[in-house]
N, CA, C and O of each residue as an XYZ file, in Angstrom:
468
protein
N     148.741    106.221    153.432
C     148.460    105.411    154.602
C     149.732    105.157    155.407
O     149.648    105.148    156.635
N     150.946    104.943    154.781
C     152.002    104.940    155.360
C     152.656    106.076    156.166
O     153.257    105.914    157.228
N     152.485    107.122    155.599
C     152.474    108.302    156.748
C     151.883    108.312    157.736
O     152.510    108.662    158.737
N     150.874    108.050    157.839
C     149.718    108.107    158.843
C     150.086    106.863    159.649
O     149.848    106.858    160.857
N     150.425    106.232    159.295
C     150.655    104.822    160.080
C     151.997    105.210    160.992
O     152.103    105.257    162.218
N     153.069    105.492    159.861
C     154.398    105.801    160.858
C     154.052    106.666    161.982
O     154.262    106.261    163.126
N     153.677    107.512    161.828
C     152.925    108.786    162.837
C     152.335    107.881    164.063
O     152.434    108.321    165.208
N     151.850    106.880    163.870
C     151.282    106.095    164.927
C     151.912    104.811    165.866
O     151.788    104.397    167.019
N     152.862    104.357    164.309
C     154.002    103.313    165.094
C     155.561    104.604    166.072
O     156.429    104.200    166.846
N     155.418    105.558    165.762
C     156.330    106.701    166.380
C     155.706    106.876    168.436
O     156.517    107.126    169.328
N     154.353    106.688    168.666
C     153.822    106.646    169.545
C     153.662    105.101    170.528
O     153.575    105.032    171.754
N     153.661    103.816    169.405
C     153.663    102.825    170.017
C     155.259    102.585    170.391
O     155.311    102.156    171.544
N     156.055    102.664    170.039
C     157.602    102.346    169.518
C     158.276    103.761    169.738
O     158.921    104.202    168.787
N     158.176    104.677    171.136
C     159.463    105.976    170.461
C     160.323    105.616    170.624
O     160.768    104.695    171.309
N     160.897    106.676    169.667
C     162.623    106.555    169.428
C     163.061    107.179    171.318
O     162.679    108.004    172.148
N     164.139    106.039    171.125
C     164.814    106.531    172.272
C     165.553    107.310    173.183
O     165.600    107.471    174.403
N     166.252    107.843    171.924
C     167.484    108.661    171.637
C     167.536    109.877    171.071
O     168.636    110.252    170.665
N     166.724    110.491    170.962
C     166.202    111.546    170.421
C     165.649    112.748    171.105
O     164.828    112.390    171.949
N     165.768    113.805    171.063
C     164.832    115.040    171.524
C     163.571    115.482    170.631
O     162.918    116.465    170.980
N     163.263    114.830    169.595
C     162.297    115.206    169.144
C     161.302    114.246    169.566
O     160.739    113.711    168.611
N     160.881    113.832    170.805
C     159.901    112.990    171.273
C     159.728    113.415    172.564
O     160.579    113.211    173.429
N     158.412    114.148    172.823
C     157.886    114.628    174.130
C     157.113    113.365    174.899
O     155.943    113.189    174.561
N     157.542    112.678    175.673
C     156.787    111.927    176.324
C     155.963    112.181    177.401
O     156.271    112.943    178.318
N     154.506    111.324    177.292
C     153.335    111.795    178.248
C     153.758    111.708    179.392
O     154.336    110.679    179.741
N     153.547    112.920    180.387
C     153.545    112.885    181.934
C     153.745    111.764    183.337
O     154.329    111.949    184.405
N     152.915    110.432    182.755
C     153.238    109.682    183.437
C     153.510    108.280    182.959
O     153.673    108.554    181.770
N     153.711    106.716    183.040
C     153.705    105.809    182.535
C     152.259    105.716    182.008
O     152.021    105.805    180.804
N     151.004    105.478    183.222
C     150.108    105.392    183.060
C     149.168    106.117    181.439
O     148.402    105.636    180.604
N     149.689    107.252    181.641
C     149.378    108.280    180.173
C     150.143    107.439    179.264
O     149.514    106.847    178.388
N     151.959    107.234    179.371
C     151.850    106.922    178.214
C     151.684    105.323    177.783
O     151.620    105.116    176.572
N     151.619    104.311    178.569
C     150.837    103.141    178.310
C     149.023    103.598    177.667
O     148.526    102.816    176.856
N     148.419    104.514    177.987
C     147.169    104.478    177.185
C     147.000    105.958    175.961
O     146.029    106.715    175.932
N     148.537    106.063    174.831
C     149.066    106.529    174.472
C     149.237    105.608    173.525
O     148.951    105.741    172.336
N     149.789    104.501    174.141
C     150.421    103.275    173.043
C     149.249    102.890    172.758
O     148.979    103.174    171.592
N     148.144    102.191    173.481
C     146.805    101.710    173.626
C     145.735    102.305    172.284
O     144.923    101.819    171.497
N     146.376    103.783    172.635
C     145.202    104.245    171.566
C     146.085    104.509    170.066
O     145.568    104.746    168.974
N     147.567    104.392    170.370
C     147.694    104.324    168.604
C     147.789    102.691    168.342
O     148.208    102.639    167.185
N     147.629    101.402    168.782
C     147.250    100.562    168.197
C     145.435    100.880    167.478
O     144.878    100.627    166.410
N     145.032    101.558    168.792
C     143.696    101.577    168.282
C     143.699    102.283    166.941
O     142.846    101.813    166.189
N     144.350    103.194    166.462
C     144.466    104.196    165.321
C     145.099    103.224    164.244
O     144.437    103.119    163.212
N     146.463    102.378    164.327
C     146.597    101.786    163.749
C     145.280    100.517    162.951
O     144.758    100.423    161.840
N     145.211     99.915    163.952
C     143.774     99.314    163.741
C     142.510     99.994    163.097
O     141.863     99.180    162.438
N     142.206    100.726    163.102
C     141.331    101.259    162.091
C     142.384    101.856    160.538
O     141.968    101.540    159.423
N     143.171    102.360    160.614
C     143.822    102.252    159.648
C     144.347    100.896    158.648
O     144.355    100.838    157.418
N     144.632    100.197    159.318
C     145.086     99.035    158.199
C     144.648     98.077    158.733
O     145.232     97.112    158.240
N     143.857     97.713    159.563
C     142.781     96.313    159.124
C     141.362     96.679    158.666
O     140.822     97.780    158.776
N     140.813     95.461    158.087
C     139.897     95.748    157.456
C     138.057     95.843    158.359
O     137.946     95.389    159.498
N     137.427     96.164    157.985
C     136.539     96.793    159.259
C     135.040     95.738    158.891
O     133.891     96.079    159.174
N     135.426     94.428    158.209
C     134.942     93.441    157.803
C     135.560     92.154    157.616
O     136.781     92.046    157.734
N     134.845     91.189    157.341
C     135.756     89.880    157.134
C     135.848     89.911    155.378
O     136.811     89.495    154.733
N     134.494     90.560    154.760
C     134.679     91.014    153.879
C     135.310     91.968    152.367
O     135.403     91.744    151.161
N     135.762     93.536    153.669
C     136.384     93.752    153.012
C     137.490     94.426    153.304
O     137.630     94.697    154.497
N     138.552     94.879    152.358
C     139.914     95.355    153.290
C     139.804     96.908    153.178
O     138.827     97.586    152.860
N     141.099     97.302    153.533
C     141.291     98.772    154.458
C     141.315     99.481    152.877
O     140.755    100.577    152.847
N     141.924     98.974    151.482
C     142.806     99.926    150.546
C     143.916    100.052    150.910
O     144.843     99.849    150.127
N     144.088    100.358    151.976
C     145.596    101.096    151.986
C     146.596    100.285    151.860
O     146.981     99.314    152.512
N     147.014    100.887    150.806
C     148.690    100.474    150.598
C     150.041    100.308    150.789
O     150.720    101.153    150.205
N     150.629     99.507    151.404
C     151.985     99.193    151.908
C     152.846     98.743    151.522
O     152.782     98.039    150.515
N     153.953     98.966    152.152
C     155.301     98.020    151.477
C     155.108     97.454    151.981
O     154.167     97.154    152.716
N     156.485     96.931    151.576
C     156.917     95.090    152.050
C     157.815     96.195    153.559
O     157.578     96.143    154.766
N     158.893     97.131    152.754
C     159.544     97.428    153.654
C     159.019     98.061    155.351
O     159.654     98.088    156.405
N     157.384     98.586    154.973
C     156.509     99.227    155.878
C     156.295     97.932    156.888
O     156.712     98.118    158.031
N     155.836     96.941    156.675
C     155.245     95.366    157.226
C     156.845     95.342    158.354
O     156.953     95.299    159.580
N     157.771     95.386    157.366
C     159.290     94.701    158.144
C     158.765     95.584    159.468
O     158.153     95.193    160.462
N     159.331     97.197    159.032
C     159.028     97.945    160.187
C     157.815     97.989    161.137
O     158.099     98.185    162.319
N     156.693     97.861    160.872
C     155.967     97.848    161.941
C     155.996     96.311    162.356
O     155.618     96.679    163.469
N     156.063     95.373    162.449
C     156.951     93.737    162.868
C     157.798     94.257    164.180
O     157.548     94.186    165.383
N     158.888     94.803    163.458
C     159.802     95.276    164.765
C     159.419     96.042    165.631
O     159.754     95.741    166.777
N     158.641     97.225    165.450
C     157.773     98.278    166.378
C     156.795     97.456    167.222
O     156.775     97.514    168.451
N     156.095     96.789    166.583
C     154.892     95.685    167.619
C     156.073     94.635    168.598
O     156.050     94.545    169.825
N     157.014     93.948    167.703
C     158.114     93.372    168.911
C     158.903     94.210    169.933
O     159.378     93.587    170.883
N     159.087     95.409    169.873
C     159.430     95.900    170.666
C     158.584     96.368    171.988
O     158.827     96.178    173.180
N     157.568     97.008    171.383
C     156.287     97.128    171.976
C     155.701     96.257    173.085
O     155.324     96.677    174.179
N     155.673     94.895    172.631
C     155.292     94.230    173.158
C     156.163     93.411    174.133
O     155.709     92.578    174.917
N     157.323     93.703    174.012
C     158.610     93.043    174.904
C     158.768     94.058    176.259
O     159.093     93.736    177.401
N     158.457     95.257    175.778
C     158.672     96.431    176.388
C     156.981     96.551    177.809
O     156.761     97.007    178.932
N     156.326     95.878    176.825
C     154.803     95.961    178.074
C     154.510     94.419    178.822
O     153.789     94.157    179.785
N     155.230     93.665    178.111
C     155.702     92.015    179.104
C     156.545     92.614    180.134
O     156.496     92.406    181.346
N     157.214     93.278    179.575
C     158.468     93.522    181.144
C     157.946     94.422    182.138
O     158.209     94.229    183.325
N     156.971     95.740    181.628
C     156.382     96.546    182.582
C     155.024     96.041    183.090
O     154.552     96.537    184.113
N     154.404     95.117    182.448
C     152.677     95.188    182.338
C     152.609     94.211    184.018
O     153.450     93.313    184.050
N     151.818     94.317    185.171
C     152.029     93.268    186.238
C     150.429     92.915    185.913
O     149.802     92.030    186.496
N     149.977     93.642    185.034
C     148.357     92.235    185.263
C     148.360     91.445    183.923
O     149.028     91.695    182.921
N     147.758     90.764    184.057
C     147.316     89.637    183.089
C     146.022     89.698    181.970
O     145.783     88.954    181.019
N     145.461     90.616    182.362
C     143.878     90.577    182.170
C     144.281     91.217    180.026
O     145.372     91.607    179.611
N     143.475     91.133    179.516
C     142.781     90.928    177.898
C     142.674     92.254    177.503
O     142.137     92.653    176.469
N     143.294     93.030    178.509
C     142.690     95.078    177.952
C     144.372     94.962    178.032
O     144.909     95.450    177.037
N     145.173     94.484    178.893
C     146.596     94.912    179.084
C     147.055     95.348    177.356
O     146.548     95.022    176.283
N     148.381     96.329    177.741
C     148.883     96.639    176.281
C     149.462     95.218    175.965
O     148.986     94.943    174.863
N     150.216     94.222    176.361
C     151.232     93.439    175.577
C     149.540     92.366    175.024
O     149.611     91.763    173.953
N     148.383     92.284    175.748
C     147.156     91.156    174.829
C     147.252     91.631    173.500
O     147.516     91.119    172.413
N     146.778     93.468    174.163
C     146.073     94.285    172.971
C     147.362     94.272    171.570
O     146.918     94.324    170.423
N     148.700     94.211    171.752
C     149.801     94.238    170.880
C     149.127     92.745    169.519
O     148.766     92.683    168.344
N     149.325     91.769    170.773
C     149.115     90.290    170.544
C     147.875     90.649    169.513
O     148.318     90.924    168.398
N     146.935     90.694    169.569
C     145.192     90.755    169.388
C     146.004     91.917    167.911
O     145.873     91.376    166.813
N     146.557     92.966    167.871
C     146.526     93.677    166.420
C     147.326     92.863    165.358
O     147.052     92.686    164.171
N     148.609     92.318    166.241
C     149.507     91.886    165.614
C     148.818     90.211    164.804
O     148.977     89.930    163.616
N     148.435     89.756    165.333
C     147.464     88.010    164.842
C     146.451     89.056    163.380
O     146.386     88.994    162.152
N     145.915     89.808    164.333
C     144.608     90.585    163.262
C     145.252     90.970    162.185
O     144.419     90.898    161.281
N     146.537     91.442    161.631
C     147.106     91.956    160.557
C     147.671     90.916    159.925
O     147.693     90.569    158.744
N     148.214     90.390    161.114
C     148.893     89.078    159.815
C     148.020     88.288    158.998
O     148.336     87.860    157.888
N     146.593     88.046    159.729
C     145.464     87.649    159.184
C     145.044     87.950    157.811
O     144.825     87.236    156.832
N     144.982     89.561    158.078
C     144.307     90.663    157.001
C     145.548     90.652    155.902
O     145.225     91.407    154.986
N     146.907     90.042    155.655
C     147.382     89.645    154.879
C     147.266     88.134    153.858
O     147.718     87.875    152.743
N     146.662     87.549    154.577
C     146.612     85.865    153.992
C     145.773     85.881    153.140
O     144.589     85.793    153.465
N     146.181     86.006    151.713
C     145.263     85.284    150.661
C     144.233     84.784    151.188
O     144.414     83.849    151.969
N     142.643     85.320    150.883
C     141.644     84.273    151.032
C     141.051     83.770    150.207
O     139.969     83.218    150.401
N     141.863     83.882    148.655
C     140.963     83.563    147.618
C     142.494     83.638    146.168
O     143.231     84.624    146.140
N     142.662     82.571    145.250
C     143.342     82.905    144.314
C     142.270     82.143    142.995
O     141.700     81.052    143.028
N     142.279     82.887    142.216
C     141.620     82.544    140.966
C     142.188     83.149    139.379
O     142.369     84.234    138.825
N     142.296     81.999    139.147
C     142.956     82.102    137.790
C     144.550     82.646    137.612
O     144.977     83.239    136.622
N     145.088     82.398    138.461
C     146.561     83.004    138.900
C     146.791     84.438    139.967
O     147.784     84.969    140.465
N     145.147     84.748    140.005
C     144.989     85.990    141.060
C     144.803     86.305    142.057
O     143.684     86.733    142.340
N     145.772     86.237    142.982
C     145.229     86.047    144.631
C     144.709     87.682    144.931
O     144.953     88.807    144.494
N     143.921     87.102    145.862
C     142.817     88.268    146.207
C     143.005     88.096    148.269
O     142.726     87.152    149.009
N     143.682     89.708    148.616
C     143.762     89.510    150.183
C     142.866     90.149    150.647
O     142.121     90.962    150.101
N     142.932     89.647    152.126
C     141.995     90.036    152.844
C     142.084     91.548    152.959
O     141.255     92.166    153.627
């Protein structure tokens, strides 16, 4: 899952400095570029219930990194984004980033066993 995920935080978050990153044609492309690997992210590691979770397995060190990729992300579409409206990339950042931290919080410990979302 972590492969698959980096592969997707590489599209929300590119590297800057690099030649191995072809960027889409226009802003527009690549603002709904970023758009759709939250969406990829989002089906990947949240859970597709309140019930139950994704499986997939992460680090601690994976969480740090995608933290910084969504802050960047989202600093990066505050400074470009001029509308306001609930589809914009920096909501949609907001809206994955709340949803994961969520899908981390213990909703249940029993008998010394916490059980996450």
């Amino acid at each position: 899952a972590e492969l698959s995920a980096r592969m997707f935080l590489e599209r929300l978050d590119p590297p800057k400095f690099t030649n191995d990153y072809d960027p889409p044609s226009s802003p527009e492309a690549e603002e709904e570029d970023k758009v759709d690997a939250l969406r990829d992210l989002s089906i990947l590691l949240l859970p597709s219930s309140s019930t139950s979770n994704t499986g997939a397995h992460i680090t601690v060190a994976f969480v740090s990194e995608l933290s910084s990729s969504l802050a960047r992300a989202h600093e990066e579409a505050v400074s470009t984004d001029k509308t306001t409206d609930a589809n914009s990339l920096a909501s949609r950042v907001r809206k994955f980033a709340s949803s994961f931290a969520n899908s981390l919080a213990p909703i249940s410990v029993n008998n010394g066993d916490v059980k996450y979302g």
